[in-house]
C-alpha positions as CSV (number, residue, x, y, z in Angstrom):
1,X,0.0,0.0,0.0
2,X,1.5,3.5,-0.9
3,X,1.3,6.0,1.9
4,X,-1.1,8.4,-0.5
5,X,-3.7,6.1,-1.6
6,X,-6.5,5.3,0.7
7,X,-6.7,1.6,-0.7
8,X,-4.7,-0.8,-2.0
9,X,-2.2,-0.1,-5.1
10,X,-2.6,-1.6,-8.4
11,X,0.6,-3.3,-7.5
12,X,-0.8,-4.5,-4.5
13,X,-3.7,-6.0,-6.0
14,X,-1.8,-7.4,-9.3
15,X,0.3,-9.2,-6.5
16,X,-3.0,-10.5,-5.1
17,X,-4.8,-11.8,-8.2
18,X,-1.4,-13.5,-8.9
19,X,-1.5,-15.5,-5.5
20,X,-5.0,-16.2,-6.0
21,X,-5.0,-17.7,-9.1
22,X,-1.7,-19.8,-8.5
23,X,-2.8,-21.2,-5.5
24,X,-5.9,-22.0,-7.4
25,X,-4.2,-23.2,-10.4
26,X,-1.7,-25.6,-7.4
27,X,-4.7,-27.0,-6.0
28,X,-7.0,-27.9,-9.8
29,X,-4.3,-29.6,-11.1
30,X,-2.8,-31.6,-7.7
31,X,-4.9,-34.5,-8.7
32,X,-3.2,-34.5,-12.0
33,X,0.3,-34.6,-10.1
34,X,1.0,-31.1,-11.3
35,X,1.7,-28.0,-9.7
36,X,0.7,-24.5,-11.4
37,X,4.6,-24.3,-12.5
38,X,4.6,-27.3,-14.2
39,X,1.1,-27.1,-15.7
40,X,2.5,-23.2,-17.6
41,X,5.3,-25.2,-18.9
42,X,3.4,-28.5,-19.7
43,X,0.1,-26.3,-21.6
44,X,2.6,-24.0,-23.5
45,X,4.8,-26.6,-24.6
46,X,1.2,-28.4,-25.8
47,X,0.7,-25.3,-27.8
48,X,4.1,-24.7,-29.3
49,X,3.8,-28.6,-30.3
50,X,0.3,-28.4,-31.9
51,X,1.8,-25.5,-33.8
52,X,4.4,-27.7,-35.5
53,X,7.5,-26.8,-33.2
54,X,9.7,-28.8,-31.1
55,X,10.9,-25.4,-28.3
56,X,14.2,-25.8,-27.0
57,X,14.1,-24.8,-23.0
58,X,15.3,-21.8,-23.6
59,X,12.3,-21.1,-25.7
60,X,10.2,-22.5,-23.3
61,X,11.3,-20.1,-20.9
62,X,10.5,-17.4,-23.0
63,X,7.0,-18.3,-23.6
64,X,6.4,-18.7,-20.5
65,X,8.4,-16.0,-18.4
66,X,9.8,-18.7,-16.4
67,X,13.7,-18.3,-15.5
68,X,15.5,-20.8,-18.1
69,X,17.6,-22.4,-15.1
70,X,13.8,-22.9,-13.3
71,X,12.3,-24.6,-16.8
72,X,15.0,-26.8,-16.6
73,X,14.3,-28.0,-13.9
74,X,11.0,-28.7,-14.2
75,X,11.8,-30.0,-17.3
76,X,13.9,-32.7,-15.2
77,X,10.6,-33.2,-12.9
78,X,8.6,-33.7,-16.0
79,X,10.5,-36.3,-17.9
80,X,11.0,-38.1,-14.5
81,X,7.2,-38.0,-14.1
82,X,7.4,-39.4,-17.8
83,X,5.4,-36.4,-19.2
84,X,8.0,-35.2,-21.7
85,X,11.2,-36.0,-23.3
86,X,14.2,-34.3,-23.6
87,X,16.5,-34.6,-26.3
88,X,19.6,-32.8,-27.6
89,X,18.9,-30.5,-30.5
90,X,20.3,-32.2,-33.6
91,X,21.5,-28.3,-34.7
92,X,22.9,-26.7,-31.3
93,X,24.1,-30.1,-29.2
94,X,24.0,-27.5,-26.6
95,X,20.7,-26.7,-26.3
96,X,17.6,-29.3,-25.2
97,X,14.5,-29.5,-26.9
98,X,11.3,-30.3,-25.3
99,X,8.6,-32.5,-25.8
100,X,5.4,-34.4,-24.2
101,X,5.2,-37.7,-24.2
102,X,2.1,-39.7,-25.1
103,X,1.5,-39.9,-21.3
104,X,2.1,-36.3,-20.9
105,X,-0.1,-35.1,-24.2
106,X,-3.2,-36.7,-21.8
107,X,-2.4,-35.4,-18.8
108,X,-1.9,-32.1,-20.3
109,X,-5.1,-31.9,-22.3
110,X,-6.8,-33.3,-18.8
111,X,-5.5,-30.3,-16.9
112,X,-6.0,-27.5,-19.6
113,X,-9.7,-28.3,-19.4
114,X,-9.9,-28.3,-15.7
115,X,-7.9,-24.7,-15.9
116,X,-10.1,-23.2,-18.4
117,X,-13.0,-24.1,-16.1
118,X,-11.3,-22.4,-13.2
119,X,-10.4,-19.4,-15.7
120,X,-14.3,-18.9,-16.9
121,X,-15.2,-19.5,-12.7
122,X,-12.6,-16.8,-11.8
123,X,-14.2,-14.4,-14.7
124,X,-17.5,-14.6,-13.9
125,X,-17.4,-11.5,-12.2
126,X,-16.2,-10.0,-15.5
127,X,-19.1,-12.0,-17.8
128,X,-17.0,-14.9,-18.5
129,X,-14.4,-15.5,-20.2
130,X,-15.4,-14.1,-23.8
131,X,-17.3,-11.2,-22.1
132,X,-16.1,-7.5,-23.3
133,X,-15.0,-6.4,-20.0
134,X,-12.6,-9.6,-19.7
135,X,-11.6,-9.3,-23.4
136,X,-10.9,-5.3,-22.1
137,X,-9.3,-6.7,-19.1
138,X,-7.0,-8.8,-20.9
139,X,-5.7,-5.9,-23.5
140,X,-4.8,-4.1,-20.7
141,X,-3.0,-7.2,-19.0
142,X,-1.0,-7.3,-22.3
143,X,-0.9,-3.5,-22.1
144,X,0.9,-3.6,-18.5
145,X,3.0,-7.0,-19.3
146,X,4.5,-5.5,-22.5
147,X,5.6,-2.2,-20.4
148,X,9.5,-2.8,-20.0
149,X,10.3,-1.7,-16.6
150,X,14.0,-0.6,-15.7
151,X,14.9,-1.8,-12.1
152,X,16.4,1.0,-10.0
153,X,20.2,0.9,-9.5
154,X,20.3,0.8,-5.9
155,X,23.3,3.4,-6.1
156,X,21.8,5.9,-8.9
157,X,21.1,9.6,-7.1
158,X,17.9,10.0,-8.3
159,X,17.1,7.0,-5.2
160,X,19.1,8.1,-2.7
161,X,17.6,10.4,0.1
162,X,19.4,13.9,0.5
163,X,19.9,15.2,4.0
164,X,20.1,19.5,4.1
């Protein structure tokens, strides 16, 4: 909460919607032996796959927004699960591609459905999921996560505090 603002910041609440929908996401899929990590990498890999392409991990990691040391190793998880293979990319030999197994192609299709139940319960509120105020609300989800935001240099002046 900033000091100015009588209620909670956007950042605040972004924060919260976040933790909400994880946690959510962590407890639909459970029963599926999935956590909400593994589920983003799992459906988007599904997706890059149905589109024709084998991702290497480092694409992975940039569809998702996942660190690529973190996709890794959920990567590892996931093969050990026997959800997806990895396999050395026949044109880098040091990069991995990605993909679901059989076993994982079911699981995966199992859990998008029960997340895009969750999704159309969570924006009900909204008008459901192909309402205009969530179609408005996701523009300006896009709008906010295509912002590039410059971290502040803990030593720049322009954050330090002056004394008189």
């Amino acid at each position: 909460m900033s000091n100015g603002s009588p209620g909670p910041t956007p950042g605040f609440l972004v924060w919260r919607l976040a933790n909400k929908w994880r946690v959510a996401v962590d407890r639909a899929v459970a029963p599926l032996g999935l956590t909400h990590a593994q589920y983003s990498l799992v459906a988007s890999l599904h997706g890059m796959q149905r589109a024709g392409e084998r991702p290497s991990q480092r694409q992975l990691a940039d569809r998702t927004g996942l660190e690529a040391l973190y996709v890794s190793k959920l990567a590892r998880t996931l093969e050990s699960a026997g959800l997806i293979e990895r396999t050395r990319d026949p044109r880098d030999p040091r990069a991995v591609q990605l993909a679901l197994t059989e076993q994982g192609q079911t699981v995966t299709r199992q859990a998008i459905t029960v997340v895009q139940e969750l999704l159309q319960q969570l924006l009900e509120p909204l008008g459901g999921l192909d309402a205009p105020r969530t179609r408005a609300f996701t523009r300006e989800l896009t709008t906010l996560l295509n912002a590039p935001l410059d971290p502040s240099v803990p030593n720049d002046e322009s954050t330090q505090e002056t004394t008189p």
